[in-house]
C-alpha positions in Angstrom: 28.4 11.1 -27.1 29.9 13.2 -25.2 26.8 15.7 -24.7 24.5 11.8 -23.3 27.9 11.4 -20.6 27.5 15.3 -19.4 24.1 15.0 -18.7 24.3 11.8 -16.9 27.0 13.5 -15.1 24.3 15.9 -14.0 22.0 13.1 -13.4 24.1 11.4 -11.0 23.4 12.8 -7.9 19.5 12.0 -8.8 19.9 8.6 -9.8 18.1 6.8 -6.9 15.2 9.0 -6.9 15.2 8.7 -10.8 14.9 4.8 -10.2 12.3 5.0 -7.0 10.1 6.9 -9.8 10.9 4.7 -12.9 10.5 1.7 -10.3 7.3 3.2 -8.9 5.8 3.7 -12.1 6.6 0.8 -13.6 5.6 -1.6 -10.3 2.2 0.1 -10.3 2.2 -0.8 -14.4 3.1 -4.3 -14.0 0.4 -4.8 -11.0 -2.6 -3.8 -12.7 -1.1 -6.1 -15.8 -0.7 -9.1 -13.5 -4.1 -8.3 -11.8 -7.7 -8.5 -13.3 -10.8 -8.2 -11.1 -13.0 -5.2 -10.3 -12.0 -3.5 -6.9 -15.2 -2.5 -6.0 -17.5 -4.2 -3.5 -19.6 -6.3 -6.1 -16.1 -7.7 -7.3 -16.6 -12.2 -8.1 -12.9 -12.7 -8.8 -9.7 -11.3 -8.8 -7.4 -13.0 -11.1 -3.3 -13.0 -10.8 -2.0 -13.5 -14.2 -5.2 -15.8 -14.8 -5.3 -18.1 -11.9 -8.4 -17.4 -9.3 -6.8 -16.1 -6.6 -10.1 -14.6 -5.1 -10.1 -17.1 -1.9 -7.0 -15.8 -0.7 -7.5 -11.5 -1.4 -11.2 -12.4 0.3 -9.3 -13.9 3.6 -6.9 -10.9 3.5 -9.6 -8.4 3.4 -11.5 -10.3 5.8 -8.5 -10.1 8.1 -8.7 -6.5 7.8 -12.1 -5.8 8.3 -12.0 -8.2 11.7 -8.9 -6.3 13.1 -10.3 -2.4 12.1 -13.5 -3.3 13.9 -11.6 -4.6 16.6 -10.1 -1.2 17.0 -13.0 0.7 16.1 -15.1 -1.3 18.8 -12.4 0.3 21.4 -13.5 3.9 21.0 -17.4 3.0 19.5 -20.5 0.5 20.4 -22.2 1.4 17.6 -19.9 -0.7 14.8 -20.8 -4.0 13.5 -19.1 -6.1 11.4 -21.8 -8.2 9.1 -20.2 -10.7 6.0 -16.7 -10.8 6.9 -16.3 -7.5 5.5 -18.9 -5.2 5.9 -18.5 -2.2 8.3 -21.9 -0.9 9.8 -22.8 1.6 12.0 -26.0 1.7 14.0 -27.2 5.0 12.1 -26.7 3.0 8.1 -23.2 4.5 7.4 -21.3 1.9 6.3 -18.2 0.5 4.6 -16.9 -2.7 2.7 -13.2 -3.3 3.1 -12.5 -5.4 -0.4 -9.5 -6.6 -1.6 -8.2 -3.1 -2.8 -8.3 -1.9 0.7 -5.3 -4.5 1.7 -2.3 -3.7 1.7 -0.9 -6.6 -1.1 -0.2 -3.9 -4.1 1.8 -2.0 -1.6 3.6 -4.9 -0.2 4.7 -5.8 -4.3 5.4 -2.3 -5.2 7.9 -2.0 -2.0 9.8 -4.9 -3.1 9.7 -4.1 -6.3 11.7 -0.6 -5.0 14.0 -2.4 -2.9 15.0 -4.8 -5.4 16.2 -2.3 -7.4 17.6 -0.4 -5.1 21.2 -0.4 -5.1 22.5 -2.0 -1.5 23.7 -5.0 0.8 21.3 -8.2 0.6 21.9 -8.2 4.2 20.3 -5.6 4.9 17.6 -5.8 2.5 17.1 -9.2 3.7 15.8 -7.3 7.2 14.6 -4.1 6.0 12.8 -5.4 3.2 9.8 -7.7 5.9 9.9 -4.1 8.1 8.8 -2.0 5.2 5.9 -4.7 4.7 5.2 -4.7 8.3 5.0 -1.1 8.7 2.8 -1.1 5.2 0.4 -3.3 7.3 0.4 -1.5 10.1 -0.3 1.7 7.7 -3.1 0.2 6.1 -4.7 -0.7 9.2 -4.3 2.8 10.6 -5.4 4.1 7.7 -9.1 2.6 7.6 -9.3 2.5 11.1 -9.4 6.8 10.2 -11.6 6.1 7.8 -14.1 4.1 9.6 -14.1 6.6 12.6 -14.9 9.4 10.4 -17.6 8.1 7.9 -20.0 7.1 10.9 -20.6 11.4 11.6 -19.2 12.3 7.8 -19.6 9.6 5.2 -19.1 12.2 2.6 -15.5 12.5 3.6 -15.2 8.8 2.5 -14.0 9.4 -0.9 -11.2 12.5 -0.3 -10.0 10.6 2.8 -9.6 7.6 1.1 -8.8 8.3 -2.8 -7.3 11.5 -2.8 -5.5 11.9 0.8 -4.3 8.9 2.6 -4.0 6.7 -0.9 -0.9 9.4 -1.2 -0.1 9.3 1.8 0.3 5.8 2.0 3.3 6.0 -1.1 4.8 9.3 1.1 5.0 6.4 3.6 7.1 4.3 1.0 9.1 7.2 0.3 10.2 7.8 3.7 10.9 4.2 4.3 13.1 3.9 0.8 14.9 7.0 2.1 15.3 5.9 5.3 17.3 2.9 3.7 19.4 4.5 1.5 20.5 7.0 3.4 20.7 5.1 6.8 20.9 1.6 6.0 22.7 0.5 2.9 26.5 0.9 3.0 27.5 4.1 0.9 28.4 3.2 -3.0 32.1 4.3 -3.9 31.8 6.0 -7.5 
């Protein structure tokens, strides 16, 4: 008994990172439990614990697509947004922002981490809807990058998108998690 108590004596100090990975882990488990439908572009329903909820992740990817060609339009004329979702540019490159490409697992998982996050309710109860605001923000950003570079290098689609800013975006999460525990919540006497 004694030998379990010394090491989570030594675990101590790492016990909020230990439950930002356990949490992580297990939020990104429970997600693709509670979700069924295929993320690519010929998806015909995504399904939350059975119920059709395909209307809804089509409006929010819809939503996204409108606002990254808004942007895009800023710095390009050669963009064209074609059935809600489809990015195209003049020269065939294009891109179909489906309902992967929202931010909605990202929005779960970072409640899921502040909820078990030890800390205030009050100050969950603000910091919590600014993580999900900067997560949108994020998300936007980050296909906005996307879009810009596939019209001159579509074959930087898939490291930009599945191997660099998909990390990224949870280095994001990170930083706003550590942010709140070290600047936010009220410090825990042991």
């Amino acid at each position: 008994m004694s030998r379990l108590r010394d090491i989570g004596q030594r675990l101590r100090p790492y016990r909020d990172v230990i439950v930002f990975a356990v949490t992580l882990l297990v939020a990104n488990q429970l997600w693709k439990w509670m979700i069924t439908g295929d993320e690519t572009a010929g998806a015909t329903e995504v399904l939350w614990l059975g119920m059709d909820v395909t209307a809804l992740f089509d409006r929010i990817a819809q939503h996204t697509a409108r606002v990254v060609y808004a942007m895009t339009s800023v710095f390009r004329d050669t963009l064209s947004l074609a059935d809600g979702n489809l990015l195209r540019y003049a020269n065939g490159h294009s891109t179909r922002i489906v309902w992967a490409c929202t931010p909605v697992k990202q929005a779960f998982i970072w409640l899921c981490l502040m909820l078990t996050t030890a800390g205030e309710w009050r100050s969950k109860a603000w910091f919590i809807p600014l993580g999900w605001v900067l997560i949108y923000l994020f998300n936007i950003l980050r296909i906005f990058a996307i879009v810009l570079v596939i019209e001159a290098h579509p074959e930087l689609f898939t490291l930009l998108h599945t191997y660099i800013l998909k990390y990224v975006f949870y280095g994001l999460m990170f930083l706003l998690w550590v942010v709140y525990v070290e600047r936010v919540r009220k410090p825990r006497i042991f």
